[in-house]
Kinemage of the C-alpha trace (Angstrom):
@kinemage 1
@onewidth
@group {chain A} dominant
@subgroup {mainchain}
@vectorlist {calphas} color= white
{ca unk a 1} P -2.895 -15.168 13.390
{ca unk a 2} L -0.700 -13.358 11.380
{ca unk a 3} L -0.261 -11.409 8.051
{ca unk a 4} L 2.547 -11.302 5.398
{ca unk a 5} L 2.295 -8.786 2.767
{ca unk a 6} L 4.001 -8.497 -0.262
{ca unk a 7} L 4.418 -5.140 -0.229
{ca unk a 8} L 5.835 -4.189 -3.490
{ca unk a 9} L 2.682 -5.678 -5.221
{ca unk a 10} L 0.608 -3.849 -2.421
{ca unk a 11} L 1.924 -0.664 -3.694
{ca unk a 12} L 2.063 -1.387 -7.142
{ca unk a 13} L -1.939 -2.214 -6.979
{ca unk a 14} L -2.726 1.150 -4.358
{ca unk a 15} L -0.217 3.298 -7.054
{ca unk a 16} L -2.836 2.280 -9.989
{ca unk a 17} L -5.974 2.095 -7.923
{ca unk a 18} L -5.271 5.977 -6.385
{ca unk a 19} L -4.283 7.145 -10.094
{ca unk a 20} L -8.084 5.953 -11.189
{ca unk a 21} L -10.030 7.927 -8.210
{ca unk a 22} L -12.009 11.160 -9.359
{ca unk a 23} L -10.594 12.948 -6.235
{ca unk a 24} L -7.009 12.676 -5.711
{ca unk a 25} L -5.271 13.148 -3.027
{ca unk a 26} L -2.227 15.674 -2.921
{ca unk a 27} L -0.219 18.100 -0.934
{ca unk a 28} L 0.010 21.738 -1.783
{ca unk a 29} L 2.587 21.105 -3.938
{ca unk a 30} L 0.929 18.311 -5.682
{ca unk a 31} L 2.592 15.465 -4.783
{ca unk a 32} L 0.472 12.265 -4.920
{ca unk a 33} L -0.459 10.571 -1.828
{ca unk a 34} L -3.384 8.692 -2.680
{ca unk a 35} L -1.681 5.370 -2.806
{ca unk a 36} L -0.278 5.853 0.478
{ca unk a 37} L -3.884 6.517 2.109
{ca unk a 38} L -5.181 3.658 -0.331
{ca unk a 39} L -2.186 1.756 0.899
{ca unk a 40} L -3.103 1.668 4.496
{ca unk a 41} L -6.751 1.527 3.968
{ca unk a 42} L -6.134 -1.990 2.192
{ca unk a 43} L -3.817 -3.149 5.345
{ca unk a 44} L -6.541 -2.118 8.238
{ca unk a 45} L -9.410 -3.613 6.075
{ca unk a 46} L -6.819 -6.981 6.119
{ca unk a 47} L -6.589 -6.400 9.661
{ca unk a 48} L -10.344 -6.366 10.430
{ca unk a 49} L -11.126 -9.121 8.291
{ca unk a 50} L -8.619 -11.727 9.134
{ca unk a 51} L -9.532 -10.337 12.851
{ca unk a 52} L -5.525 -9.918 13.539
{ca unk a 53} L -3.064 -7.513 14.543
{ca unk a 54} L -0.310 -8.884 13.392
{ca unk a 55} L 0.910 -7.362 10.110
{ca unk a 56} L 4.224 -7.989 7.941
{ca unk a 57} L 5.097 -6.070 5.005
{ca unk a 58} L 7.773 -7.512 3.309
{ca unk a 59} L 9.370 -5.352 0.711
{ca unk a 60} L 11.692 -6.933 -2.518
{ca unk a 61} L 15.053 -6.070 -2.502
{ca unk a 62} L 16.622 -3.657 -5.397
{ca unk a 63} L 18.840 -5.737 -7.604
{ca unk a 64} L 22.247 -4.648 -8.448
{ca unk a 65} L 24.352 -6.451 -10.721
{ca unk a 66} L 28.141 -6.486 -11.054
């Protein structure tokens, strides 16, 4: 079996989810990088229950107009 994920709304979800935690996560400079740990949480826990380990992440593409 294998996964698709849309992974713009993925990361738009993990962005809000990570912003809501008590603890977040940061470097020493205090960069934000909660919704990249919340990110790949929400993939393996995919993973392990679709019992795959297959995994797409498709990403949109940035518009441009003329």
């Amino acid at each position: 079996m294998n996964i698709i994920i849309d992974g713009n709304n993925l990361a738009h979800r993990c962005y809000w989810i990570s912003e809501k935690q008590e603890e977040k996560l940061t470097t020493e400079d205090g960069i934000n990088t909660g919704c990249v740990y919340v990110f790949l949480n929400s993939i393996k826990s995919l993973m392990k229950g679709f019992n795959t380990k297959n995994v797409y992440v498709c990403w949109d593409k940035k518009l441009t107009y003329p």
